[in-house]
N, C-alpha and C positions, 0 to 999 in steps of 0.2 A: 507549535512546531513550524519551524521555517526552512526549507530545501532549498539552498541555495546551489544547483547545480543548475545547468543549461533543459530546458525541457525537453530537450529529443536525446540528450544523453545515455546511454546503457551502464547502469553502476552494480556490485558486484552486491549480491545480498547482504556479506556484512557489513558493506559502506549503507544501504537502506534500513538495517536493523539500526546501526549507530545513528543515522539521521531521526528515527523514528521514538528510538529510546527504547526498542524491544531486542528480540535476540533473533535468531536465525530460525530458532527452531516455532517459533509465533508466526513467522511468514509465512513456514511450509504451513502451518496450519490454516493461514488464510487462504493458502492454496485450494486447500481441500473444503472448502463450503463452496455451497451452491454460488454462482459470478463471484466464483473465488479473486484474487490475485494473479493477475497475468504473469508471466515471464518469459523472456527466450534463453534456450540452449545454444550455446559456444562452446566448441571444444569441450564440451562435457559441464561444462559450468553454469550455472542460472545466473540470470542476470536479468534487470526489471528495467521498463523505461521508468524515467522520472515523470515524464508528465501524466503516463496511463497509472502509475501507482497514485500519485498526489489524485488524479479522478477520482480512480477506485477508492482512496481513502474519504474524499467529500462524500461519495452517494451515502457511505455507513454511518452521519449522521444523523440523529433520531434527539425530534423537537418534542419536547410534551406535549399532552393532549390539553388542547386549549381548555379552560373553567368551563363548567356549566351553565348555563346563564337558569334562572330562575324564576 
């Protein structure tokens, strides 16, 4: 996944679904878990920064647990 927008930009959820490859309704989801997905309200509409979502999306990767050693 590459975001090619500016990093301080505010883009509109379904331009971040379509960058992401999910829908709208997977965002609100990510809303609602614990250091959910941030966003601000404009004129009634959500809107995410780009560089705080691209964060948010790095911390949720999950590495294996390394072998056992023996």
């Amino acid at each position: 996944m590459n975001i090619k927008l500016p990093d301080d930009e505010l883009i509109p959820d379904a331009e971040l679904a379509d960058e992401w490859g999910c829908t709208t309704r997977t965002l609100r989801r990510y809303e609602h878990e614990p250091n959910g997905l941030a966003y601000v309200l404009v004129g009634g509409r959500k809107f995410r920064l780009v560089k705080g979502s691209a964060a948010w999306l790095g911390r949720r990767v999950r590495r294996p647990n390394p072998p056992r050693c023996r």
